[in-house]
C-alpha positions in Angstrom: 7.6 21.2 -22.1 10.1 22.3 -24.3 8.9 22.6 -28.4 12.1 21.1 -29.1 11.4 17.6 -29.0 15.3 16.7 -29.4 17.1 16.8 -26.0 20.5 15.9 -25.8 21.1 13.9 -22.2 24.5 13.2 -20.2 25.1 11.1 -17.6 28.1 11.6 -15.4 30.1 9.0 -13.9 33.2 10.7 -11.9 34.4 10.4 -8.2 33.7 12.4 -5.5 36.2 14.0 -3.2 36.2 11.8 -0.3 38.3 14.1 1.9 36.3 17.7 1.1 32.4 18.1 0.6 33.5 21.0 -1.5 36.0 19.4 -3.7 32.7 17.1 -4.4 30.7 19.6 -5.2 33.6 21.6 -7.4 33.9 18.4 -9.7 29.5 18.7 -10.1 30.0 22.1 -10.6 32.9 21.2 -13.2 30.8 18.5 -15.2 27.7 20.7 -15.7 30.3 23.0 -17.5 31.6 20.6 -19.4 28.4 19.0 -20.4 26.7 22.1 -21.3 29.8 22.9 -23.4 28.8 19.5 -25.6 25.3 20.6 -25.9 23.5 18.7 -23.4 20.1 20.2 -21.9 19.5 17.4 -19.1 22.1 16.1 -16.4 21.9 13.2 -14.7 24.6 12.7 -11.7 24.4 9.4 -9.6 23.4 8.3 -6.5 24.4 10.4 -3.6 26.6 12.1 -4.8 27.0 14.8 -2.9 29.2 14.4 -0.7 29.6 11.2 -1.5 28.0 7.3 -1.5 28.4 5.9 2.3 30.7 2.8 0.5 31.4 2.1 4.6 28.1 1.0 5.3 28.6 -1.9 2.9 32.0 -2.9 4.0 32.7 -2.0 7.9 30.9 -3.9 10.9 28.7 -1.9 12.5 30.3 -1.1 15.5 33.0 0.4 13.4 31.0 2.8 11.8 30.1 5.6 14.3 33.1 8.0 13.3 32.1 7.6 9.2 28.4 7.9 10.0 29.3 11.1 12.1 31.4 12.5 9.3 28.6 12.0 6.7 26.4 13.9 9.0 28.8 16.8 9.3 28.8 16.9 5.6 25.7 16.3 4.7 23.5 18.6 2.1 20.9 20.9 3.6 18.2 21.9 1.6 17.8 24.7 1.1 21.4 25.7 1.6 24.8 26.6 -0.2 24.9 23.2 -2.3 21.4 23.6 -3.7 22.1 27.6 -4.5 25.3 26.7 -6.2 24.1 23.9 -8.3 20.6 26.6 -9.3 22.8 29.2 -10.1 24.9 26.8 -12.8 21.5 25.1 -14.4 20.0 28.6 -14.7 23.6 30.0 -16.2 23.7 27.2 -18.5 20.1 26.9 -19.1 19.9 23.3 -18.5 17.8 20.5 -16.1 19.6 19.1 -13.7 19.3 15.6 -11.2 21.7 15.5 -8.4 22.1 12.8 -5.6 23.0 13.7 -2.3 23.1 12.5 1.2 20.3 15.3 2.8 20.4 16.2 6.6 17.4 17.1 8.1 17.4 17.9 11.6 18.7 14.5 13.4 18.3 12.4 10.1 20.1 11.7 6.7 17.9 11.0 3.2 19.2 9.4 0.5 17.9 12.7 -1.7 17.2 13.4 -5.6 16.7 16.7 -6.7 15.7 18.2 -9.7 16.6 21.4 -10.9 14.5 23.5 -13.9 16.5 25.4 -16.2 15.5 28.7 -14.6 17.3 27.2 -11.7 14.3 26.5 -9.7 14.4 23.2 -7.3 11.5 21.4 -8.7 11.3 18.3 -6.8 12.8 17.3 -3.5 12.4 13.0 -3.3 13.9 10.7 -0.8 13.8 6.9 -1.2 11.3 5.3 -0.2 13.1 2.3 1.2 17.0 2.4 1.8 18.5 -1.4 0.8 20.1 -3.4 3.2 23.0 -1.7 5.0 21.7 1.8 3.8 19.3 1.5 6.8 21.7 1.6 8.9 22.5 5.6 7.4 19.0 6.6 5.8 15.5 7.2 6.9 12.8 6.4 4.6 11.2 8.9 2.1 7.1 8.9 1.6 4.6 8.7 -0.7 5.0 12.2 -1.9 8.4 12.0 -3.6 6.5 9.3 -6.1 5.7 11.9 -8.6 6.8 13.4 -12.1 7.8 17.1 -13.0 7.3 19.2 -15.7 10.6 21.0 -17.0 12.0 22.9 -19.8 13.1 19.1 -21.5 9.7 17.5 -20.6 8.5 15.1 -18.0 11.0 14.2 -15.5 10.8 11.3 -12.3 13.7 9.9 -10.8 14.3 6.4 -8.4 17.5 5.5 -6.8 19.1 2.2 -7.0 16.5 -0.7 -5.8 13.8 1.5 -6.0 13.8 0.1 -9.5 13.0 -3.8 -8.1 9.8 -1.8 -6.5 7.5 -2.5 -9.2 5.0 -0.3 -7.6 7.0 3.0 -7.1 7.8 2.7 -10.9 3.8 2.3 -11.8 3.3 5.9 -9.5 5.6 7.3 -12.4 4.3 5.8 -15.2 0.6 6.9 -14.0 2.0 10.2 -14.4 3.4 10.6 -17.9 7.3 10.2 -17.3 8.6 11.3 -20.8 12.4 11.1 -18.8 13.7 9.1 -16.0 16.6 9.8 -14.3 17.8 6.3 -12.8 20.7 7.1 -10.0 23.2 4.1 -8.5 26.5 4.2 -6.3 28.7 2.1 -8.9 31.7 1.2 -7.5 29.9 -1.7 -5.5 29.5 -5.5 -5.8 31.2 -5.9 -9.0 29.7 -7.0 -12.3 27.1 -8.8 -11.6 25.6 -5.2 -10.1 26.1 -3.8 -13.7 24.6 -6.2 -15.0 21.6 -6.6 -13.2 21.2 -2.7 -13.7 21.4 -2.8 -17.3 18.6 -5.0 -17.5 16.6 -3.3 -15.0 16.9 0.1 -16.4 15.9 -0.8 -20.2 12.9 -3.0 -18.8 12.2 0.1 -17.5 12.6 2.3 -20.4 9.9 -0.5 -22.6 7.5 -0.8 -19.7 7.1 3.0 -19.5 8.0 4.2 -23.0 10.1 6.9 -21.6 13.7 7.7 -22.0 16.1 6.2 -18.9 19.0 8.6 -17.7 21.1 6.9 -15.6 24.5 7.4 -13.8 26.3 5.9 -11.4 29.6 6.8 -9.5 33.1 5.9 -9.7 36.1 5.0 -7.2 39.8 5.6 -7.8 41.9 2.6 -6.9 43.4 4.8 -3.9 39.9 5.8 -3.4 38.9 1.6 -2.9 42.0 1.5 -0.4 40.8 4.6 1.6 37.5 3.1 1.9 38.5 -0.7 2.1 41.7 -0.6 4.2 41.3 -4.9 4.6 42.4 -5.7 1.5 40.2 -8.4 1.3 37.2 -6.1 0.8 38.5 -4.3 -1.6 36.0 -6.3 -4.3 33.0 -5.2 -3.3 34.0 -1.5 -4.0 34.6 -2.3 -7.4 32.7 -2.7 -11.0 29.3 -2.1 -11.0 28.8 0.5 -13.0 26.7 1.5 -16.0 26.2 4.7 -16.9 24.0 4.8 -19.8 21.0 6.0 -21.7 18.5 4.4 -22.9 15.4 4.5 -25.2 11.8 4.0 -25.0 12.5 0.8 -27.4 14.8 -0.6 -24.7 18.2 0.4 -27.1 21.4 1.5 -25.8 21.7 5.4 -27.4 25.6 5.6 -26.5 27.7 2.6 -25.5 27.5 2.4 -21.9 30.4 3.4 -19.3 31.9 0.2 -17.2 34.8 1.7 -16.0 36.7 5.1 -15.6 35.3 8.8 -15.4 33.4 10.5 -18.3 29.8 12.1 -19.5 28.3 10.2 -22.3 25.9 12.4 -24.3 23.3 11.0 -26.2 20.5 13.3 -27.9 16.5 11.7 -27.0 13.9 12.0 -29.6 10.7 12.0 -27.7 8.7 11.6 -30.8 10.3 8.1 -29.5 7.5 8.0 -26.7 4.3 8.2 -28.8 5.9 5.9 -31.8 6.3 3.5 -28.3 2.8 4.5 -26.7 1.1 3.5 -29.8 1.7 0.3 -29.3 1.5 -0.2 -25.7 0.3 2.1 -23.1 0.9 1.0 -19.8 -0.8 3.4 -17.9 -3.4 4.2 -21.1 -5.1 1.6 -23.6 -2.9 -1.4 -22.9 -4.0 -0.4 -18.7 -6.8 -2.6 -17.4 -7.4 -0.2 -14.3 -11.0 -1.7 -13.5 -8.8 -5.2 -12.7 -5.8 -3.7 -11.5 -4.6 -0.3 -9.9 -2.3 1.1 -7.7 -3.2 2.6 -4.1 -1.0 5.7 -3.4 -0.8 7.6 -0.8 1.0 10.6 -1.9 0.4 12.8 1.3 3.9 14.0 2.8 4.9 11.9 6.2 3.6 13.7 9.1 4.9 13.3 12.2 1.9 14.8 14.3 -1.3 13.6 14.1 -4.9 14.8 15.8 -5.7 11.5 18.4 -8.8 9.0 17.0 -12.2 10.7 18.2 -15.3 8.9 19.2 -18.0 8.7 16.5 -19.7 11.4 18.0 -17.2 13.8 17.3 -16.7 12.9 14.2 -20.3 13.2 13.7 -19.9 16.8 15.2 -16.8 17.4 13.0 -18.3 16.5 9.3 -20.9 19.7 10.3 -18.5 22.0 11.7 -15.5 21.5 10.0 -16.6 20.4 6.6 -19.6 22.3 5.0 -21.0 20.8 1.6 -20.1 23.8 0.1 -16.4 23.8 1.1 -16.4 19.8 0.3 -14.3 18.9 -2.1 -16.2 17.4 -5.3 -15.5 13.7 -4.8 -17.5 13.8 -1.4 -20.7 14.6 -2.2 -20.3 12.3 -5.8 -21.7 8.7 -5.1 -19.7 8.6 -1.6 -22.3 9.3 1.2 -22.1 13.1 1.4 -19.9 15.6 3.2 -16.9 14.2 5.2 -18.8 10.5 4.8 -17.9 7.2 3.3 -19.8 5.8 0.4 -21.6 3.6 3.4 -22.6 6.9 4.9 -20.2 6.5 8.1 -18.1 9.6 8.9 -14.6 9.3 6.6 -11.9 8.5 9.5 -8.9 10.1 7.0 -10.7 13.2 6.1 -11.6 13.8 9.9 -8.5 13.4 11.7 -5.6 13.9 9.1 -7.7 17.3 7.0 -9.0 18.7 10.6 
């Protein structure tokens, strides 16, 4: 965590290139310049970004999509790969925390992807959302468990949702539980018009009181020839505009910067996060104003696995907790009050532990 407890944030709301995955990733490259160059120490960029937001999904019929679905995948971001060394190399050059969006490929699947990038240039966290929103699942697979998680970086605690993963009240609780001191809060923009801004405003400040953190967000921006390319029926063309607010926001809910409806920019704001204790002492969410014995959340935070050992009879498991799982290599939780090694607190062998830990 950095001793410096004043960290000046941008959000960046520009277009993509819709026509080269490189010209996309020229413009990041070109805004982490430019942001640095106004002092800022944590970059927030929006929502797929990289190489761009599928706007299609939203506005073609399905059978229409094939050739745009087969384009994203060609430009897609592997990870590791150039995209991720290029963006490294410019936070560890600038010496700042970065969060990029970007449309991952892996293998014979795209991920909506956030990544976050230390100022040493060192990919910190790789998360995929955890549910794609309506037409998005016609594009995205779904993340897991493991991508619900905080970071520590040079600026402080980072976690980051996309989009609707913000109506999840659950995902946002995983974060909390951990200490988020920033959130970086990603969107398309350029979609459903006002009423999406809107909404987002309110979502992202509840957000901002209900964790006492600092909100980040930034969502992208169309072109009017970049509507047309992407809503030929003119009669579409709507729903690839407004919808924006790039902002950020404080743990008392409060605008730092007035936000960005329309047009490129990076609006800088610097975050006290003395801001999050002043806002803690009051009300602790995951702390004294918790009641965890009433309430909780059950996470499972274990990365998807595709592979998985086939259920055993009871014998074998019995067989297994001996062989496989010694007291002494137990961890501590098993032999505390829950029926000894590789059991339940009923004493029957534990079914996870057995098949998912063999």
């Amino acid at each position: 965590m950095s001793e410096n407890r004043i960290v000046r944030a941008a959000a960046v709301q520009i277009a993509p290139d819709l026509d080269r995955p490189e010209g996309t990733l020229e413009r990041v490259l070109n805004a982490i310049d430019e942001a640095a160059a106004k002092g800022a120490r944590f970059m927030v960029f929006p929502e797929t970004f990289v190489p761009y937001y599928p706007y299609f999904s939203f506005v073609l019929p399905p059978a229409l999509q094939g050739a745009e679905h087969l384009r994203l995948y060609e430009r897609a971001v592997a990870v590791p790969g150039p995209v991720t060394q290029a963006v490294s190399a410019a936070a560890r050059r600038h010496g700042v925390v970065i969060v990029l969006g970007v449309n991952e490929r892996d293998h014979g699947s795209l991920y909506n992807a956030q990544l976050v990038f230390d100022a040493d240039g060192t990919l910190k966290l790789k998360r995929r959302k955890i549910t794609p929103t309506y037409h998005e699942r016609m594009i995205w697979g779904q993340g897991d468990g493991a991508g619900l998680t905080v970071v520590d970086t040079a600026v402080g605690r980072v976690g980051a949702l996309a989009c609707w993963e913000h109506y999840n009240p659950l995902a946002r609780y995983a974060l909390m539980a951990r200490h988020e001191e920033i959130h970086a809060a990603q969107f398309p923009g350029s979609l459903v018009g006002q009423i999406f801004a809107d909404q987002m405003e309110v979502t992202i400040r509840h957000h901002a009181l209900e964790a006492a953190c600092f909100v980040v967000n930034a969502t992208g921006w169309l072109t009017d020839e970049q509507v047309a390319q992407v809503c030929p029926d003119e009669r579409l063309r709507g729903a690839c505009r407004g919808g924006n607010c790039t902002a950020i926001v404080s743990p008392e809910g409060k605008h730092l910067a007035d936000p960005l409806g329309t047009g490129e920019g990076i609006l800088v704001a610097d975050m006290d996060l003395a801001l999050v204790t002043k806002r803690k002492r009051m009300m602790d969410s995951v702390g004294h104003y918790a009641r965890p014995e009433l309430l909780s959340l059950l996470h499972d935070d274990r990365p998807a696995s595709f592979v998985h050992q086939p259920i055993r009879s009871q014998h074998q498991y019995r067989s297994l907790d001996h062989e496989q799982f010694p007291a002494s290599d137990e961890p501590s939780h098993a032999s505390a009050g829950h029926g000894g090694p590789g059991r339940d607190a009923d004493g029957t062998p534990d079914q996870r532990v057995a098949v998912l830990r063999r």
